[in-house]
RODO-2510 file (C-alpha; in nm, 4 decimals, decimal comma):
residues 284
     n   res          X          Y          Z
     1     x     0,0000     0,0000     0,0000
     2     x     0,3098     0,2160    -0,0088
     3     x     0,1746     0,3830    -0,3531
     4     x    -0,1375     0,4955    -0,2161
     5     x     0,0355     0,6341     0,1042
     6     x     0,2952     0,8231    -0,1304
     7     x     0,0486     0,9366    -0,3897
     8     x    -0,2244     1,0697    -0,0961
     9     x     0,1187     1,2973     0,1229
    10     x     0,1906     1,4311    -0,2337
    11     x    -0,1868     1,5126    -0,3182
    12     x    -0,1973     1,6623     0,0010
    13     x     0,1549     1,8921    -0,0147
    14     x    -0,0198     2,0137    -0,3168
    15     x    -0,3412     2,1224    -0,1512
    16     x    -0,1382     2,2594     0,1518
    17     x     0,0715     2,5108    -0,0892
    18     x    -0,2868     2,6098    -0,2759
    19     x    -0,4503     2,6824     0,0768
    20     x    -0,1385     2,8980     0,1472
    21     x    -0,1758     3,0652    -0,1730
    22     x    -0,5373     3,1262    -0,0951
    23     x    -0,5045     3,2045     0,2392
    24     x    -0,2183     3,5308     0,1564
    25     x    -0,4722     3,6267    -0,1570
    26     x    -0,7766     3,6320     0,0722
    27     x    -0,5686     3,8751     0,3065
    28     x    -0,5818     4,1417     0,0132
    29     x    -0,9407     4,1449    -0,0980
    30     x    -1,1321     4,4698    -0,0143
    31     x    -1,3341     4,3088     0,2565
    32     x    -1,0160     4,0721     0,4227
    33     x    -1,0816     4,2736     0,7615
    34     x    -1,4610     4,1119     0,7638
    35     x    -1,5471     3,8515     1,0009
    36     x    -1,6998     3,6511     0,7129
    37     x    -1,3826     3,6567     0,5417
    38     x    -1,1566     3,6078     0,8096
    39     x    -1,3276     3,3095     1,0228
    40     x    -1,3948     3,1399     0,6580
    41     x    -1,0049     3,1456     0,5782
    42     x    -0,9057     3,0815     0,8904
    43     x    -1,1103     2,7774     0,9380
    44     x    -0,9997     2,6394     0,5951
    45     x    -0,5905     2,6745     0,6552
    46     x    -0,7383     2,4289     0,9670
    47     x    -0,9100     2,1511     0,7852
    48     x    -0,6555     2,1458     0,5175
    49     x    -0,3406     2,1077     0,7242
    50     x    -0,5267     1,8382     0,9889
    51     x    -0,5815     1,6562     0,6273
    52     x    -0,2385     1,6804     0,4726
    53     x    -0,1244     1,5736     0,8788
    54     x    -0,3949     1,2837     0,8843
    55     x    -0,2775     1,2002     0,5270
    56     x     0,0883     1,1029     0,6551
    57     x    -0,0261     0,9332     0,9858
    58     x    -0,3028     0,7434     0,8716
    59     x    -0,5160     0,5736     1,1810
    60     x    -0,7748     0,3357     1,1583
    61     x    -0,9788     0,3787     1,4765
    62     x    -1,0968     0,1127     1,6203
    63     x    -0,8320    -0,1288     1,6039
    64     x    -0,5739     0,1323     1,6378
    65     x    -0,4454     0,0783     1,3047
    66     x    -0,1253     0,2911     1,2312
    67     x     0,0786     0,3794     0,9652
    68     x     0,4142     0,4497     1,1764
    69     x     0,5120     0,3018     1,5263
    70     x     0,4993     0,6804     1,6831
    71     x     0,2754     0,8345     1,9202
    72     x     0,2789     1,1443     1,6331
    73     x     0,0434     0,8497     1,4587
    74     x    -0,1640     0,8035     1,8143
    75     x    -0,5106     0,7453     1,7557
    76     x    -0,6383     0,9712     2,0181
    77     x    -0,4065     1,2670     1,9016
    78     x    -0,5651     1,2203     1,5767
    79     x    -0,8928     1,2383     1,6955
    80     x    -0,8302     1,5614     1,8627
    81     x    -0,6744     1,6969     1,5482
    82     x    -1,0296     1,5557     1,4002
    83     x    -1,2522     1,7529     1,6309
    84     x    -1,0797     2,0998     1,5254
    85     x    -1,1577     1,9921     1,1263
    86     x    -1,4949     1,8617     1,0918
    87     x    -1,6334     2,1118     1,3179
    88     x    -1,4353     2,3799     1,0916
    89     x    -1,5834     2,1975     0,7947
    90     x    -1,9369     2,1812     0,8828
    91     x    -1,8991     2,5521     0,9309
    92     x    -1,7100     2,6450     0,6342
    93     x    -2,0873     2,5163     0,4496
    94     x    -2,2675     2,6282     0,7079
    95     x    -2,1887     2,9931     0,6984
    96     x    -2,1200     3,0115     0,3465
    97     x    -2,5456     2,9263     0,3501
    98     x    -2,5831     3,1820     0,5732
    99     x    -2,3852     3,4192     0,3343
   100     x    -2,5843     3,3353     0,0843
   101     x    -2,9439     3,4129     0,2133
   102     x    -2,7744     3,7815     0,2889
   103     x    -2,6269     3,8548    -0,0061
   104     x    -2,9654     3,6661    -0,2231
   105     x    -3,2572     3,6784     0,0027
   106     x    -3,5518     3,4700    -0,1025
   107     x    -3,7962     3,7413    -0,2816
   108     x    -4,0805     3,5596    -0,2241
   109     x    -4,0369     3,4562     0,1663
   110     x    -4,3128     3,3857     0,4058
   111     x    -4,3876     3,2657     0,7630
   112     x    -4,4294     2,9340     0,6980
   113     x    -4,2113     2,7364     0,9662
   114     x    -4,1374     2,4869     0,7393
   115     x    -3,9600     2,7163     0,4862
   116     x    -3,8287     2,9450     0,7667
   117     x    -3,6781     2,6249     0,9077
   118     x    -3,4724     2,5169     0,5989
   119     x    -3,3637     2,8943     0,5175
   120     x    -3,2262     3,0241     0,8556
   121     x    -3,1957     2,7125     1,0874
   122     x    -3,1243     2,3337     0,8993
   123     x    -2,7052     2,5039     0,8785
   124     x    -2,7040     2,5607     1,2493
   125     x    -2,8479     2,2134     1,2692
   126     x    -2,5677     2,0670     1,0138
   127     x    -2,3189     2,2688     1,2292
   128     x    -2,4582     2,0821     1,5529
   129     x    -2,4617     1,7709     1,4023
   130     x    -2,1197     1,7195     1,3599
   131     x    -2,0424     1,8970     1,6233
   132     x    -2,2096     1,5902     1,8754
   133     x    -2,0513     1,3583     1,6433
   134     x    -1,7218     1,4269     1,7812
   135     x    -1,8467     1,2637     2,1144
   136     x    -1,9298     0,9488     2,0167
   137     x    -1,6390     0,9217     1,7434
   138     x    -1,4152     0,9723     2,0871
   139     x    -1,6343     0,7481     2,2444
   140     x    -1,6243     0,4834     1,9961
   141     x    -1,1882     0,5078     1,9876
   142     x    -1,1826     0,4842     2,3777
   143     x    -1,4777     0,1923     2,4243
   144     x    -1,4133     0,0261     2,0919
   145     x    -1,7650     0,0756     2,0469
   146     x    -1,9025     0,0003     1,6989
   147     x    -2,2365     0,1655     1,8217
   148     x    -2,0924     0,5163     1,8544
   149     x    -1,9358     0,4944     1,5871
   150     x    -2,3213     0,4262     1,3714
   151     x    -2,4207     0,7279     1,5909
   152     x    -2,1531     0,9595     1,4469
   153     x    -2,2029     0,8774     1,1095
   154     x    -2,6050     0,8960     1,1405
   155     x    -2,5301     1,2518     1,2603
   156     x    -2,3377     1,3484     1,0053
   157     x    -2,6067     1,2151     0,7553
   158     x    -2,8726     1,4098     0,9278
   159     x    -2,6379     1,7062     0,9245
   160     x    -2,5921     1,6928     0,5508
   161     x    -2,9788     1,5810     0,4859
   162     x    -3,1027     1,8412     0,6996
   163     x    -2,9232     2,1404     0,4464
   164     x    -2,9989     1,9460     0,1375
   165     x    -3,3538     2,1572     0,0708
   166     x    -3,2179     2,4545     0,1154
   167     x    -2,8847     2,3683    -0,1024
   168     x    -3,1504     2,3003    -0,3958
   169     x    -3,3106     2,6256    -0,3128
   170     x    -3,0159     2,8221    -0,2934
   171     x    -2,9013     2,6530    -0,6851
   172     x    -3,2441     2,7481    -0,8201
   173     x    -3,2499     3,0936    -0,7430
   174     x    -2,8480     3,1932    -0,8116
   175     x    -2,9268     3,0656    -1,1545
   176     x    -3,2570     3,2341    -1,1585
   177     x    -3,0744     3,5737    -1,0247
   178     x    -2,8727     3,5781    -1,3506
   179     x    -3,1561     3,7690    -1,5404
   180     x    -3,1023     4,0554    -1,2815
   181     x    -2,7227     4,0586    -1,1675
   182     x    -2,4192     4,0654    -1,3572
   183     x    -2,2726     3,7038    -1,4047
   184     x    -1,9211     3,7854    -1,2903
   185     x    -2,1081     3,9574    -0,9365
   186     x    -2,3006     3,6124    -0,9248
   187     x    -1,9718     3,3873    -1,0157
   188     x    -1,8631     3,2897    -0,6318
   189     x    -2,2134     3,2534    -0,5676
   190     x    -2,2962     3,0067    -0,8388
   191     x    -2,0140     2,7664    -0,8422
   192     x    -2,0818     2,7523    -0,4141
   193     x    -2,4151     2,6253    -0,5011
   194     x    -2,3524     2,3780    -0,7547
   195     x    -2,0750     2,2144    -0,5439
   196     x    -2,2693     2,2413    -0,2530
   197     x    -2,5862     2,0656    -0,4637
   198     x    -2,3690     1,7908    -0,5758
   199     x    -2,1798     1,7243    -0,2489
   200     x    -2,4960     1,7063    -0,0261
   201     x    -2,6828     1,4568    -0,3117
   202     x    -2,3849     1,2038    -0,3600
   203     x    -2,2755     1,2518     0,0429
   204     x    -2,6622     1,1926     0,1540
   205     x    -2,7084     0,9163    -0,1420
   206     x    -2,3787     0,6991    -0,0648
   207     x    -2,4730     0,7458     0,3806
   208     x    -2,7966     0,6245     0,2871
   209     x    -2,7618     0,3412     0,0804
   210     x    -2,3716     0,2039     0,1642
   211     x    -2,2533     0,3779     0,4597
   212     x    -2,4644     0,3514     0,7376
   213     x    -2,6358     0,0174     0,6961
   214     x    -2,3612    -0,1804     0,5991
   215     x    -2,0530    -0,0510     0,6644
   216     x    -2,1285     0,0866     1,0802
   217     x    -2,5677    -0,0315     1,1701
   218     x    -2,4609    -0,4107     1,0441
   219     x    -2,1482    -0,3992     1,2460
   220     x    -2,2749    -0,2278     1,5452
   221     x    -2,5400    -0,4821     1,5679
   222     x    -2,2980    -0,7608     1,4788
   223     x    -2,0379    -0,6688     1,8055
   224     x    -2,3969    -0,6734     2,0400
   225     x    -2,4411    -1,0253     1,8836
   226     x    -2,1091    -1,1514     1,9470
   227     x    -1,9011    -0,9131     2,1797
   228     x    -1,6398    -0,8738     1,9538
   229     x    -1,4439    -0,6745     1,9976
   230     x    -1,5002    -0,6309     2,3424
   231     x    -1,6016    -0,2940     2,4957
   232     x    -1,3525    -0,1384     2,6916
   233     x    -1,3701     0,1277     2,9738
   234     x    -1,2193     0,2890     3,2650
   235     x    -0,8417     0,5290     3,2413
   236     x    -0,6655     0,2339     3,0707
   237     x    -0,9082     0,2812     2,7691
   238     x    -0,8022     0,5933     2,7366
   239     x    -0,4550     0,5323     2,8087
   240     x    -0,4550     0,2456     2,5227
   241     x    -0,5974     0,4991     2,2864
   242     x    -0,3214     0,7573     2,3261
   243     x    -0,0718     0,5344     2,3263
   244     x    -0,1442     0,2088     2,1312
   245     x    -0,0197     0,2044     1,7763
   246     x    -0,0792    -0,1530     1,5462
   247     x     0,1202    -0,0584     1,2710
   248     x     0,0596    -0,2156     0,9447
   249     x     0,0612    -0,1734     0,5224
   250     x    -0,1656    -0,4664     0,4996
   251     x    -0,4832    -0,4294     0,2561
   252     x    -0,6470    -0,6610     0,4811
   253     x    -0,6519    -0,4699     0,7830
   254     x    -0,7182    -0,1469     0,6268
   255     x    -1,0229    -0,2594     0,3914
   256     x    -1,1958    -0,1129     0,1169
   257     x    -1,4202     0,0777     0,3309
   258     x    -1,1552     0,2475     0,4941
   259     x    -0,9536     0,2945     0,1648
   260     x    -1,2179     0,4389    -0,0071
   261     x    -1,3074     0,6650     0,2907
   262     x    -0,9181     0,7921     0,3186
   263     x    -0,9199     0,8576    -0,0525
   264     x    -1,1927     1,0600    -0,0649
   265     x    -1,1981     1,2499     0,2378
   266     x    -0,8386     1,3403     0,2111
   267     x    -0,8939     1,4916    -0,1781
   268     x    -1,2341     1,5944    -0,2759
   269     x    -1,3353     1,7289     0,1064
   270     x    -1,0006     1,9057     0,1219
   271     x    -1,0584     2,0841    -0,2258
   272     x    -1,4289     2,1900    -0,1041
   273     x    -1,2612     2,3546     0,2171
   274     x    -1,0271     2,5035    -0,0315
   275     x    -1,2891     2,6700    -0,2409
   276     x    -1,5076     2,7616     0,0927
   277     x    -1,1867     2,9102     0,2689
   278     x    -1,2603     3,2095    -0,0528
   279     x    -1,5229     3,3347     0,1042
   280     x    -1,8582     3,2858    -0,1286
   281     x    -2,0059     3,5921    -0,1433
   282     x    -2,1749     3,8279    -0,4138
   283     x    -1,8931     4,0242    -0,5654
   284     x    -1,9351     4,4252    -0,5097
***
């Protein structure tokens, strides 16, 4: 597996040197001194060098999988590091919504609480979502519990499920807003909501259908049914997952699952944050 490990560092020095680049252009724009602006960079020069740091010591969770016999590769650490990204990812979307209900307010809003729901809550619930999944994916390390694992990755389904309506509303009317605003004013705008369109269908299709009930619900029910592996507890659990590291390069241990998972989170996630970290916003 020593290809894939060298190809995914190199993919990710790229991406680190484009986040710089993006991060020093974002400090000239007119409006750099905005909190928008500033709290969207900031939080994507996060999630982009956890990834290219994740990408080098890759951890499997619950085994405690490890690429290198260091505690630099600890699974714990790495789930710390984890916290600080996905949370900064969920709100990299999340306020990039929110952005885009100021800058293209809905001309035909109402009261309904349905539709006031999707417009100004569902990315507060997306950022809360992930935000509680960070328990139980620390949960799940420490206990070895397949369960809280299901439970983090049902939240972040919900999270992305709960923004999906208002992604779709948000594509319809940027595209609908061309007949009254200058393309190149609408340009940030527009290419946020087709990515975001496309990232919440195939994210929400593949948690529904693969994900969820058969990669974490079969196996959470599967270690109730047979106790393996066993559920840990107590300081030594969280001893053991600071400072156990199984190293291995062996497809077998790592799976396709996980593989897959690696691959794509460390690549086409990265390269959202790395469009998000610019800010969406109507051009002046």
């Amino acid at each position: 597996m020593w290809p894939w490990w060298y190809t995914m560092v190199a993919i990710n020095a790229v991406q680190v040197a484009a986040c710089i680049y993006f991060y020093r252009q974002s400090l000239h724009a007119p409006d750099a001194q905005s909190r928008y602006v500033k709290w969207m960079r900031v939080m994507g020069l996060l999630f982009v060098l956890i990834a290219f740091y994740r990408s080098i010591f890759v951890s499997r969770y619950l085994y405690q999988y490890a690429w290198f016999d260091t505690l630099f590769n600890s699974a714990l650490l790495i789930r710390t590091f984890a916290w600080c990204a996905e949370i900064s990812f969920s709100c990299l979307i999340a306020f990039a919504m929110l952005r885009f209900n100021k800058d293209l307010p809905d001309p035909q809003r109402s009261s309904n609480p349905v539709g006031t729901f999707i417009r100004c809550t569902s990315p507060y619930v997306l950022i809360i979502c992930i935000f509680l999944a960070q328990f139980f994916a620390t949960a799940g390390l420490i206990l070895k519990s397949r369960m809280a694992f299901a439970i983090e990755e049902t939240l972040w389904g919900i999270g992305f499920f709960s923004i999906l309506p208002l992604a779709y509303i948000q594509c319809r009317r940027v595209f609908k807003s061309s007949i009254n605003l200058a393309v190149t004013r609408l340009s940030m705008l527009k290419a946020f909501a087709s990515i975001n369109i496309v990232w919440c269908i195939i994210y929400c299709t593949y948690s529904l259908v693969y994900h969820l009930p058969t990669e974490y619900w079969a196996t959470a029910f599967e270690q109730i049914a047979t106790g393996i592996p066993e559920i840990r507890s107590g300081f030594s659990a969280v001893a053991d997952a600071f400072s156990v590291v199984n190293v291995t390069h062996n497809y077998e241990d790592w799976g396709f699952g996980f593989v897959f998972w690696h691959s794509s989170y460390f690549t086409v996630c990265v390269w959202i944050a790395l469009f998000l970290m610019r800010a969406p916003r109507l051009k002046p």
